[in-house]
Biopython code that builds the backbone (N, CA, C, O; Angstrom):
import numpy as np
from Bio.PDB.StructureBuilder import StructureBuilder

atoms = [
    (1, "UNK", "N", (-8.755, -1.775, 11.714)),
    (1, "UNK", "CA", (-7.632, -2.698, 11.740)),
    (1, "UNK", "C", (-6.336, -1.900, 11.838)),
    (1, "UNK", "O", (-6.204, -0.814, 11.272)),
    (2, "UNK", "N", (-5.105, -2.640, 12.788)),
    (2, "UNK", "CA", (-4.025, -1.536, 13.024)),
    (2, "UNK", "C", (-3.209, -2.454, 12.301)),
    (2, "UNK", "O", (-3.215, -3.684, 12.322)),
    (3, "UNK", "N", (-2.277, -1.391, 11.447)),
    (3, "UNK", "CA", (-1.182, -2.378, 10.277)),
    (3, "UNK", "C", (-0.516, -3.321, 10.858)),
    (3, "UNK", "O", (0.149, -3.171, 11.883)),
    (4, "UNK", "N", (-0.684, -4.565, 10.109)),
    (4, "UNK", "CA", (0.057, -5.490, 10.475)),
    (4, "UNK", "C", (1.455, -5.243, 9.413)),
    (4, "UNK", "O", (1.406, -4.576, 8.379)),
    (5, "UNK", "N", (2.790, -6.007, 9.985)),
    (5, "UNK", "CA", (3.973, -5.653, 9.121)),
    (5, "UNK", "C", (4.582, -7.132, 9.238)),
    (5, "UNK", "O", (4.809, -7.830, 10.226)),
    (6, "UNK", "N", (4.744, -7.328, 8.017)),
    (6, "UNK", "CA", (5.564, -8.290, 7.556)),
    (6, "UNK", "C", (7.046, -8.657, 7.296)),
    (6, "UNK", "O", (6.773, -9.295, 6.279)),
    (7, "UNK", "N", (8.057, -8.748, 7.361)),
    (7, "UNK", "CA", (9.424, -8.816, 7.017)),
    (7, "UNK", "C", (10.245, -10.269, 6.784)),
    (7, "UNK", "O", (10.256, -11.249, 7.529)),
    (8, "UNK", "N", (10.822, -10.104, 5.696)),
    (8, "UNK", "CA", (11.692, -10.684, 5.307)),
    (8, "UNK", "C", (12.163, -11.708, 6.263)),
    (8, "UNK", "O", (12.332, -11.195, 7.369)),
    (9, "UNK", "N", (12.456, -13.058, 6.235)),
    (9, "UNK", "CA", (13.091, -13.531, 7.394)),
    (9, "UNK", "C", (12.222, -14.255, 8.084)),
    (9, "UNK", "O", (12.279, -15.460, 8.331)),
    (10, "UNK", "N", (11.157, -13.231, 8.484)),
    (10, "UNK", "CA", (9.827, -13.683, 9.648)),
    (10, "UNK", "C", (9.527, -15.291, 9.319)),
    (10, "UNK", "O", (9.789, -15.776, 8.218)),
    (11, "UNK", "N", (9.059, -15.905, 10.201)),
    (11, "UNK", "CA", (8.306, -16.975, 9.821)),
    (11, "UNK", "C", (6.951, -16.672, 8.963)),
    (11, "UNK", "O", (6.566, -15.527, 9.198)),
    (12, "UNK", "N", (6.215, -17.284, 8.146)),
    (12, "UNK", "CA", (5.639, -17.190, 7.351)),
    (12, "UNK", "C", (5.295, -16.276, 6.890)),
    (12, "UNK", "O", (4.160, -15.859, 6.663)),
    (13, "UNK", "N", (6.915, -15.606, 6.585)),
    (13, "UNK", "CA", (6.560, -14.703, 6.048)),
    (13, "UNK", "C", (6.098, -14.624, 4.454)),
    (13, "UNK", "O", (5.633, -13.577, 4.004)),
    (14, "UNK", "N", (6.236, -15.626, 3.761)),
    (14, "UNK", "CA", (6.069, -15.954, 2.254)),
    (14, "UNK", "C", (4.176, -16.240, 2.123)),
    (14, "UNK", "O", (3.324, -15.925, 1.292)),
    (15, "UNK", "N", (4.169, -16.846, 3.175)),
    (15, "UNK", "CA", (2.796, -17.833, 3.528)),
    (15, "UNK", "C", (1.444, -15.987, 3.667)),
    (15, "UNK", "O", (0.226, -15.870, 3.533)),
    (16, "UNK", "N", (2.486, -15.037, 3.959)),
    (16, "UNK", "CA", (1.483, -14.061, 4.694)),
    (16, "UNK", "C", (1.399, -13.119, 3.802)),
    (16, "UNK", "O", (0.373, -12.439, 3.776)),
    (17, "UNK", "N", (2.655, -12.825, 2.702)),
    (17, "UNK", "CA", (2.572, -11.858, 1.419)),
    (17, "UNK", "C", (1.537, -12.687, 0.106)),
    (17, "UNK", "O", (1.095, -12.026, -0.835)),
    (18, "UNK", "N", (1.267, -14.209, 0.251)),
    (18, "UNK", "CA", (0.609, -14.364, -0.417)),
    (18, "UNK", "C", (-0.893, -14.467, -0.305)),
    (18, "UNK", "O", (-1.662, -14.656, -1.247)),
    (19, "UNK", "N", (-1.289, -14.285, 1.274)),
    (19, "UNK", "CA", (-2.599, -14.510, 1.747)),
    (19, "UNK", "C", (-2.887, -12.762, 1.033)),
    (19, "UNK", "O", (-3.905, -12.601, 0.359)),
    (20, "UNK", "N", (-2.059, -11.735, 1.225)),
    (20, "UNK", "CA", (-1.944, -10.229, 1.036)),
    (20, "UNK", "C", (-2.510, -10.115, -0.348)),
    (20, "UNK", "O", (-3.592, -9.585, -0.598)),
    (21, "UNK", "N", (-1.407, -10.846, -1.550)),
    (21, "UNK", "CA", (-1.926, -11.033, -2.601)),
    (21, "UNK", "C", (-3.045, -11.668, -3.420)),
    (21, "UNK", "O", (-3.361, -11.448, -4.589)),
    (22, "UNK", "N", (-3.747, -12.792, -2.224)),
    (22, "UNK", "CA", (-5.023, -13.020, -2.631)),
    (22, "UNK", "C", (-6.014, -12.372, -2.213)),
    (22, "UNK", "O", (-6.914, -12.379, -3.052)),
    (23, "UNK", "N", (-6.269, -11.799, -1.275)),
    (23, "UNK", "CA", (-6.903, -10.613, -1.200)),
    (23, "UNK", "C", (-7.147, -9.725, -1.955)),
    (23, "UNK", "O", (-8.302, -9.329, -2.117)),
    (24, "UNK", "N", (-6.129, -9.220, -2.575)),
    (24, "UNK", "CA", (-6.475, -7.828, -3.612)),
    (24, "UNK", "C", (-6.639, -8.357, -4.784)),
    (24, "UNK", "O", (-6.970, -7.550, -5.652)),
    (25, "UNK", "N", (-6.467, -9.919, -5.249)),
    (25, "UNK", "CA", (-6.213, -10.108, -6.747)),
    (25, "UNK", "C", (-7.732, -9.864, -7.051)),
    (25, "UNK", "O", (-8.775, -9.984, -6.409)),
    (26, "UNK", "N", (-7.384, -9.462, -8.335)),
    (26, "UNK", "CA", (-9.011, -8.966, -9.287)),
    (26, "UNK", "C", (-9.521, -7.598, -8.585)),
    (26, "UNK", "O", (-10.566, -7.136, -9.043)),
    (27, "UNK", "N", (-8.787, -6.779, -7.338)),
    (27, "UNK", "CA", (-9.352, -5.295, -7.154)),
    (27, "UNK", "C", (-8.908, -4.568, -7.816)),
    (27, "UNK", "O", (-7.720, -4.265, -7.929)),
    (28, "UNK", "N", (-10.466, -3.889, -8.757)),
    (28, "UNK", "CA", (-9.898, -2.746, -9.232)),
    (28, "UNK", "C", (-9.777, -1.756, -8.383)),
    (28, "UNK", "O", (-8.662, -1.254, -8.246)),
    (29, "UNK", "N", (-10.687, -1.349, -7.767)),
    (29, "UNK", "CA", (-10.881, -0.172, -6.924)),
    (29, "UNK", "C", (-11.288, 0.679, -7.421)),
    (29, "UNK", "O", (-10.880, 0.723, -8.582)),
    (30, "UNK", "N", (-12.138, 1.721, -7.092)),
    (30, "UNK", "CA", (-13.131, 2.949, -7.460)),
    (30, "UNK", "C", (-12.146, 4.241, -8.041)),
    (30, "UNK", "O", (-11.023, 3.910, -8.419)),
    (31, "UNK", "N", (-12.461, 5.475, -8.115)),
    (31, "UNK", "CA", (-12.052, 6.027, -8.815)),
    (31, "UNK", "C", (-10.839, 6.677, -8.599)),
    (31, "UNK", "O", (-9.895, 6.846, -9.371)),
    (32, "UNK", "N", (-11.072, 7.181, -6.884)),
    (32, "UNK", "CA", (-9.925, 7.456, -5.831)),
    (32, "UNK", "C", (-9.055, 6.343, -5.508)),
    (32, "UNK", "O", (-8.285, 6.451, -4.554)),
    (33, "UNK", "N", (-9.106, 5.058, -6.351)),
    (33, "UNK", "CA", (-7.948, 3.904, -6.129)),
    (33, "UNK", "C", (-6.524, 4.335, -6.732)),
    (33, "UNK", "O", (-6.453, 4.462, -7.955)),
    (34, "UNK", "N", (-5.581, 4.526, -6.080)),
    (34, "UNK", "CA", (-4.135, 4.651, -6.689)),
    (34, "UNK", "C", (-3.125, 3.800, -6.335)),
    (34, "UNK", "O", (-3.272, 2.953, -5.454)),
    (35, "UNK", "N", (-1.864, 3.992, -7.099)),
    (35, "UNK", "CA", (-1.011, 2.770, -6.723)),
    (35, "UNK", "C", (0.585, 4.060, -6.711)),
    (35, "UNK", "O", (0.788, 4.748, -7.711)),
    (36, "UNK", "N", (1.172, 4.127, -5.925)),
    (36, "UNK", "CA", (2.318, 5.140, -6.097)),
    (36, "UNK", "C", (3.721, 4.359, -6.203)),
    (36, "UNK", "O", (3.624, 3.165, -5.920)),
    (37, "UNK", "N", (4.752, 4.717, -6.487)),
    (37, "UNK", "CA", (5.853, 4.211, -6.113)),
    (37, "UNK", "C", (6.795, 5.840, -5.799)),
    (37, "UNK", "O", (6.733, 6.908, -6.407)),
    (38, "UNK", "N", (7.640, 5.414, -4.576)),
    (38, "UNK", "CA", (8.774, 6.450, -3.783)),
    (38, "UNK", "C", (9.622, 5.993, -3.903)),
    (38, "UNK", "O", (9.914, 4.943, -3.330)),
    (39, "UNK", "N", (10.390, 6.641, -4.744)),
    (39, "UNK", "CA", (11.797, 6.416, -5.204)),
    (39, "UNK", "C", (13.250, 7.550, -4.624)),
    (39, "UNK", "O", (14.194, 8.058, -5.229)),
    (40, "UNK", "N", (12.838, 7.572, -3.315)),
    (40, "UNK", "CA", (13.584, 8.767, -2.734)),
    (40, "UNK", "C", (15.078, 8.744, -2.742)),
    (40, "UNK", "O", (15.515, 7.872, -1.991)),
    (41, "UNK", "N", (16.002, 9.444, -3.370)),
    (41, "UNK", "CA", (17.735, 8.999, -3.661)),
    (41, "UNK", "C", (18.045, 8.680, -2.594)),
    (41, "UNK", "O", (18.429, 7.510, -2.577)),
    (42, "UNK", "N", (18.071, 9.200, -1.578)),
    (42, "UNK", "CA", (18.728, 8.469, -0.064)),
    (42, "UNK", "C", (18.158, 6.944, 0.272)),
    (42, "UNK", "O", (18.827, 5.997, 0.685)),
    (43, "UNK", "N", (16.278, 6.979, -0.112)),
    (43, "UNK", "CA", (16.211, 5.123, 0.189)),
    (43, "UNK", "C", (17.107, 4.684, -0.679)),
    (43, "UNK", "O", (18.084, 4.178, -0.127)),
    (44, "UNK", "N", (17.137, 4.691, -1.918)),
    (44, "UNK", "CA", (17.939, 3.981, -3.388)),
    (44, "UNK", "C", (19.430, 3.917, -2.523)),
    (44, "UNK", "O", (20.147, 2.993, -2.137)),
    (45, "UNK", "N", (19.454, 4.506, -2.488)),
    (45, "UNK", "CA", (21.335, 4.604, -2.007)),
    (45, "UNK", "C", (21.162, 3.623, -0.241)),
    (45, "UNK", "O", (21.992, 2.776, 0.091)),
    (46, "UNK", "N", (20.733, 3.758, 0.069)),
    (46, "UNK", "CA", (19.866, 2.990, 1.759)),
    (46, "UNK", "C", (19.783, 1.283, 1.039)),
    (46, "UNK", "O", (20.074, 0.273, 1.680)),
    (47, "UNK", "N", (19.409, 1.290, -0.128)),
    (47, "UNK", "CA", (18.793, -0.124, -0.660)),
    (47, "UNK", "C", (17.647, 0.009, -1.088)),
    (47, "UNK", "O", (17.276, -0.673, -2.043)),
    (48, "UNK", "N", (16.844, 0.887, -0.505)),
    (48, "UNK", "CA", (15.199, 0.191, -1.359)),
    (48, "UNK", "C", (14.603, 1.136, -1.499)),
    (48, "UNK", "O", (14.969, 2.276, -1.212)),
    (49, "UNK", "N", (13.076, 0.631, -2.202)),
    (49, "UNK", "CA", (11.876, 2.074, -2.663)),
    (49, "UNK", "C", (10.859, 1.267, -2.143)),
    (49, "UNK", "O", (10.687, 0.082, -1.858)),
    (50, "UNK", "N", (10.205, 2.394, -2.119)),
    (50, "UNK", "CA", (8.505, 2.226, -1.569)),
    (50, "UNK", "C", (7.907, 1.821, -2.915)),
    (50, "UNK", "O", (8.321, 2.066, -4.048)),
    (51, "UNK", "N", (6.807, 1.124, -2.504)),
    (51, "UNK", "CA", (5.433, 0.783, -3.367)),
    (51, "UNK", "C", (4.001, 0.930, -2.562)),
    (51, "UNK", "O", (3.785, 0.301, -1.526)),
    (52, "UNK", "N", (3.197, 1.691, -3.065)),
    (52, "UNK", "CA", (1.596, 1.461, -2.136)),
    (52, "UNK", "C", (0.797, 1.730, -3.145)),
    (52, "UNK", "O", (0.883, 2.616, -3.996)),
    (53, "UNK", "N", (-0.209, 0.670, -2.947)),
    (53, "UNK", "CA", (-1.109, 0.503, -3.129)),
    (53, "UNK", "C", (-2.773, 0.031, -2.667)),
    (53, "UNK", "O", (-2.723, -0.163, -1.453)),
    (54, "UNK", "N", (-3.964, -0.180, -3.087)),
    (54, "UNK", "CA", (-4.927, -0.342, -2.700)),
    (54, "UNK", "C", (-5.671, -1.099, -4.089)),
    (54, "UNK", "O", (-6.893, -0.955, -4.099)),
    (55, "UNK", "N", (-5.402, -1.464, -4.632)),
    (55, "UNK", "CA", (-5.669, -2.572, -6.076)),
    (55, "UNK", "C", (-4.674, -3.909, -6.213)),
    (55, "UNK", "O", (-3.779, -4.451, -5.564)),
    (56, "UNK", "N", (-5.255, -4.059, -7.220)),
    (56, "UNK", "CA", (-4.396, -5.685, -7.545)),
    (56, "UNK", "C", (-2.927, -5.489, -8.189)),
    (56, "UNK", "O", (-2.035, -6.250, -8.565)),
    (57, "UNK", "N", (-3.208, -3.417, -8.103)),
    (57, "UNK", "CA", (-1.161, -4.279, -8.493)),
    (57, "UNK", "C", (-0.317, -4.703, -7.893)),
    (57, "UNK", "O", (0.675, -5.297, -8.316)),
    (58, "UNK", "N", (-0.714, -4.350, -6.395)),
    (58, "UNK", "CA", (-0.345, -5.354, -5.190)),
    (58, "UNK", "C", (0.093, -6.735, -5.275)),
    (58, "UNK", "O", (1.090, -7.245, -4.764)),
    (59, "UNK", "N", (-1.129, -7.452, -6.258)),
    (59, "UNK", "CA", (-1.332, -8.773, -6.607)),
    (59, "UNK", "C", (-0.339, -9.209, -7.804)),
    (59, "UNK", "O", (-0.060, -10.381, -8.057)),
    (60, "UNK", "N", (0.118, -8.157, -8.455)),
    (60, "UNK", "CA", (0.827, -8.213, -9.727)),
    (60, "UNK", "C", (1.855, -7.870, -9.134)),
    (60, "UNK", "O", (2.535, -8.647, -9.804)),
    (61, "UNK", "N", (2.752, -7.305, -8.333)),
    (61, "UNK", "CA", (3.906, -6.806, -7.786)),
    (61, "UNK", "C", (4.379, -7.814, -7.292)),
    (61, "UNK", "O", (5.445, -8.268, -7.708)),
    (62, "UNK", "N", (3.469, -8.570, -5.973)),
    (62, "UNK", "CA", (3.714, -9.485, -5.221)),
    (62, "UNK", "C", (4.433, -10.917, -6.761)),
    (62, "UNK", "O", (5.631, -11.181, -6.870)),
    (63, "UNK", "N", (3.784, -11.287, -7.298)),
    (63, "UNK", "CA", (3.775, -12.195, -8.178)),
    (63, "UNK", "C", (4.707, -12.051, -9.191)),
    (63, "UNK", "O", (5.194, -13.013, -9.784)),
    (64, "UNK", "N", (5.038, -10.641, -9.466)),
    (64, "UNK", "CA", (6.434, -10.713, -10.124)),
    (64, "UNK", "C", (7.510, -10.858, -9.604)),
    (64, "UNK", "O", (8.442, -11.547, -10.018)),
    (65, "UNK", "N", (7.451, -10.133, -8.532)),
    (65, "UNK", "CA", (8.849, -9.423, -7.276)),
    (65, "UNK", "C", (9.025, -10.016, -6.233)),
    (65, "UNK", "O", (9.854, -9.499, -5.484)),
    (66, "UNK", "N", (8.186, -11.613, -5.644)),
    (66, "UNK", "CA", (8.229, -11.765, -4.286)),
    (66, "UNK", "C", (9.543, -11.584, -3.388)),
    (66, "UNK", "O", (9.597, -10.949, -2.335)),
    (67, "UNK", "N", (10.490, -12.202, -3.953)),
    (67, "UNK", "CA", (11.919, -12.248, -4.044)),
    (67, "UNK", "C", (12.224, -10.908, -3.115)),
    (67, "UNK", "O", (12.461, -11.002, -1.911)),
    (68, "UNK", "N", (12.196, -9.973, -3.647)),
    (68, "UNK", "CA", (12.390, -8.327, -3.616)),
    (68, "UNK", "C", (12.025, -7.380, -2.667)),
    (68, "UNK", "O", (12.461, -6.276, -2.340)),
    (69, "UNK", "N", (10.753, -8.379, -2.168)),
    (69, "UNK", "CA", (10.262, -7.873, -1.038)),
    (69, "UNK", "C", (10.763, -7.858, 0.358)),
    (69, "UNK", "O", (10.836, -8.949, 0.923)),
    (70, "UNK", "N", (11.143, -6.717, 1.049)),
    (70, "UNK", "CA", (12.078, -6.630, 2.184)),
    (70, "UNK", "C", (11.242, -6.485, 3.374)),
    (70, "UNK", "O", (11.458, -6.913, 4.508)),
    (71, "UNK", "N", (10.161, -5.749, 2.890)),
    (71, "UNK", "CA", (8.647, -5.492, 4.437)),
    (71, "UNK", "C", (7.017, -5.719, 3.191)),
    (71, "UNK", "O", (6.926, -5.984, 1.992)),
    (72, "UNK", "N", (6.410, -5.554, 3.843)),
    (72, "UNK", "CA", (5.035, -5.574, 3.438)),
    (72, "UNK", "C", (4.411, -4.693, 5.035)),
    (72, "UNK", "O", (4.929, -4.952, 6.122)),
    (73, "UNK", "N", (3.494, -3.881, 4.919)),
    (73, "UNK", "CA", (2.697, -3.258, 5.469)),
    (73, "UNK", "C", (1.402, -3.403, 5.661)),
    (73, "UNK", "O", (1.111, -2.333, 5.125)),
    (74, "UNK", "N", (0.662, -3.714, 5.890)),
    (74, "UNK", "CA", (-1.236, -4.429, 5.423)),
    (74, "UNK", "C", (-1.729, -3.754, 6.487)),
    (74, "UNK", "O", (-1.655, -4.024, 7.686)),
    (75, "UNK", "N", (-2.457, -2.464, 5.688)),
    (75, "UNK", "CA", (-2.949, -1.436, 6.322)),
    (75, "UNK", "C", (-4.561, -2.285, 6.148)),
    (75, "UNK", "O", (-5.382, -1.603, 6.762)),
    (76, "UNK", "N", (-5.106, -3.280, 5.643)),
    (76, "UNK", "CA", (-6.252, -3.696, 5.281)),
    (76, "UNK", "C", (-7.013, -3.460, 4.106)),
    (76, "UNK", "O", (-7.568, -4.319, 3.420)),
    (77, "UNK", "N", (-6.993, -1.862, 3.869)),
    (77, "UNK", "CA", (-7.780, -1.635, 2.666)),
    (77, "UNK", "C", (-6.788, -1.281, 1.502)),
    (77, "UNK", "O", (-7.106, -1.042, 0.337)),
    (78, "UNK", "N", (-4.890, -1.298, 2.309)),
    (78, "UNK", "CA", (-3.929, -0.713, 1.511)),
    (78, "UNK", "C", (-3.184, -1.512, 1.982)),
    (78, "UNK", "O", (-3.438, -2.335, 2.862)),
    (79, "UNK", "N", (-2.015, -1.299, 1.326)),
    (79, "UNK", "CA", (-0.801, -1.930, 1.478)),
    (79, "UNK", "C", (0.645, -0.936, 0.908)),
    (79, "UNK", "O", (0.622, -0.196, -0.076)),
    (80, "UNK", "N", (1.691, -1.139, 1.710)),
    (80, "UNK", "CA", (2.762, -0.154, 1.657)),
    (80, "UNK", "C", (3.621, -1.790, 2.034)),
    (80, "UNK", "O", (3.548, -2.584, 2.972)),
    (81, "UNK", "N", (4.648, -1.716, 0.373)),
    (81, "UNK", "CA", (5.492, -2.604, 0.290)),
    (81, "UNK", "C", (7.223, -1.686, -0.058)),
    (81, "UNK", "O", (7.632, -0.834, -0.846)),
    (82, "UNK", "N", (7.783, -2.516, 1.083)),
    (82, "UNK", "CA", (9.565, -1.866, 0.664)),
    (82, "UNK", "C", (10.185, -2.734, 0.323)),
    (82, "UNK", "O", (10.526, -3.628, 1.098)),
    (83, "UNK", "N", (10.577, -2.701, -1.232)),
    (83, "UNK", "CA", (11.552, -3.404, -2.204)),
    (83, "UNK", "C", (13.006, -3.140, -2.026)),
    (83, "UNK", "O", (13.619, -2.186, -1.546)),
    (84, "UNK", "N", (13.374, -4.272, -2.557)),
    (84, "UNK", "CA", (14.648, -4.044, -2.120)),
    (84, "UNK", "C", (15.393, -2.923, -3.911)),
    (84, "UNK", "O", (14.831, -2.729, -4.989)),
    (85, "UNK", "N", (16.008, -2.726, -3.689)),
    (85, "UNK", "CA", (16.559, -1.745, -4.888)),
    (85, "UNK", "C", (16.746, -2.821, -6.223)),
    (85, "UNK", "O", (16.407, -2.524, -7.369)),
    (86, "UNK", "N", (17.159, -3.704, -5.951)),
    (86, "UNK", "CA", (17.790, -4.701, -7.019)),
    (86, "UNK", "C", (16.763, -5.300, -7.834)),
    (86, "UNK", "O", (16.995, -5.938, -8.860)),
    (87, "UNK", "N", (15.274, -5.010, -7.203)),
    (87, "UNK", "CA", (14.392, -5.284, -7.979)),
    (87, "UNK", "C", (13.709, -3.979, -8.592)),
    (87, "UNK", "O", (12.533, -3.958, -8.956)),
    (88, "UNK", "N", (14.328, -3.208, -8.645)),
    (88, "UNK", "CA", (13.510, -1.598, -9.300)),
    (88, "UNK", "C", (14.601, -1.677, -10.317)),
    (88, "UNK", "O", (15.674, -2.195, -10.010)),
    (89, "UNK", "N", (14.391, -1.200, -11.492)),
    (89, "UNK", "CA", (14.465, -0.269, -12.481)),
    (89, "UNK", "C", (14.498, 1.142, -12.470)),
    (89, "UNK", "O", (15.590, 1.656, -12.224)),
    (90, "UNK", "N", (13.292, 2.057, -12.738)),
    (90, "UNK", "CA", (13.791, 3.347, -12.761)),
    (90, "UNK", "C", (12.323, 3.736, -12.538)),
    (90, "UNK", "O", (11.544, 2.856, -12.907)),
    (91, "UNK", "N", (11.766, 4.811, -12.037)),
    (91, "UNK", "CA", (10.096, 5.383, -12.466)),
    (91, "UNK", "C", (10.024, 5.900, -13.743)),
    (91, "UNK", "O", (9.030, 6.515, -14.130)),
    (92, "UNK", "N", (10.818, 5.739, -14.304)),
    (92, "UNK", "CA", (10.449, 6.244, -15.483)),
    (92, "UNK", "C", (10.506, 5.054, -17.183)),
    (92, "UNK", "O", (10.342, 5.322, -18.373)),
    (93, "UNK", "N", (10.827, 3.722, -16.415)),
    (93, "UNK", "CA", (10.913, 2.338, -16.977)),
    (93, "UNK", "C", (8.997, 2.503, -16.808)),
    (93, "UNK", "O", (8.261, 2.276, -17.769)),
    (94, "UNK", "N", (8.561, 2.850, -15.675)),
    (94, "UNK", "CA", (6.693, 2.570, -16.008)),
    (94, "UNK", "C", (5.967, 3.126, -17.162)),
    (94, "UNK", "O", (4.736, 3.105, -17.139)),
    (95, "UNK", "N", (6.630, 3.644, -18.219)),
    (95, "UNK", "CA", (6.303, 4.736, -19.425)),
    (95, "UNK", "C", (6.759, 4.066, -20.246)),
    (95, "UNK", "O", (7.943, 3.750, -20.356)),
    (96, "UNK", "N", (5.358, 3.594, -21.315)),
    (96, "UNK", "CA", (5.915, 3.524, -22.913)),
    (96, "UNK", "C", (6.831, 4.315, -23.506)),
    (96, "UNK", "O", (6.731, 5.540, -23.582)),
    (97, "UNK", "N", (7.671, 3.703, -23.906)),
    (97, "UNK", "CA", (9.048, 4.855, -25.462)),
    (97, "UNK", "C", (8.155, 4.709, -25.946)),
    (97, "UNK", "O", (7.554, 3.641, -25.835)),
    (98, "UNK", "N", (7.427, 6.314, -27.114)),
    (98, "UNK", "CA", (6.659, 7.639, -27.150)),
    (98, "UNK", "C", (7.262, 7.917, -27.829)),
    (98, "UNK", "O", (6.316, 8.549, -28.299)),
    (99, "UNK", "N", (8.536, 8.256, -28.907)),
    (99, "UNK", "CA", (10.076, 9.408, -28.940)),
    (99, "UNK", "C", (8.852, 10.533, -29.829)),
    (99, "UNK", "O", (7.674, 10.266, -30.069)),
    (100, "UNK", "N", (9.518, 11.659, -30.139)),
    (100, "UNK", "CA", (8.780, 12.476, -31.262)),
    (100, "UNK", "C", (9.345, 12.237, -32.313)),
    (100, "UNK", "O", (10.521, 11.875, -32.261)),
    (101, "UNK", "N", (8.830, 12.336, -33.296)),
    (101, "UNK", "CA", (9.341, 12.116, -34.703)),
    (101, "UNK", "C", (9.441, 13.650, -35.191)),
    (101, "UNK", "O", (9.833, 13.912, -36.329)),
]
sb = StructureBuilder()
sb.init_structure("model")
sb.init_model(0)
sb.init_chain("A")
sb.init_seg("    ")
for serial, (resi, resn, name, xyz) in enumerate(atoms, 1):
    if name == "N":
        sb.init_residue(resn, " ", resi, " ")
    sb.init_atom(name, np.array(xyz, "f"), 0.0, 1.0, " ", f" {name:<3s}", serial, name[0])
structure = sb.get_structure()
């Protein structure tokens, strides 16, 4: 399958990030399953960060963030989503406060 790409705007495009998200909901994926986020200062300052994945946090991203979503990517077995900035926080907001005592 050659990536299909989604964007903001498109006609169904809401209709097509959620067919995306039912797909992956409930994948865990095997052991080599990962989920990354690219937070590169020039995208941030550009507007947005990367997200990819190949599991359901796809399914959990989509469902928190639809809003936020500026492209979607649907590589089939993956997915590469570009957020818009206003919905990120920080990579380092994905980490329990830990402090040392």
């Amino acid at each position: 399958m050659s990536a299909i790409i989604y964007r903001q705007g498109d006609k169904d495009f809401r209709k097509n990030i959620l067919a995306v998200s039912k797909r992956f909901k409930g994948k865990g994926g095997d052991a080599d399953s990962e989920s990354a986020i690219n937070a590169h200062k020039q995208d941030i300052q550009d507007g947005y960060v990367w997200f990819s994945s190949d599991n359901s946090d796809i399914t959990n991203l989509i469902s928190r963030s639809a809003r936020n979503i500026l492209e979607l990517t649907d590589n089939g077995d993956s997915v590469i989503i570009k957020m818009d900035k206003k919905g990120f926080r920080s990579c380092y907001h994905a980490f329990k406060v830990a402090r040392m005592k």
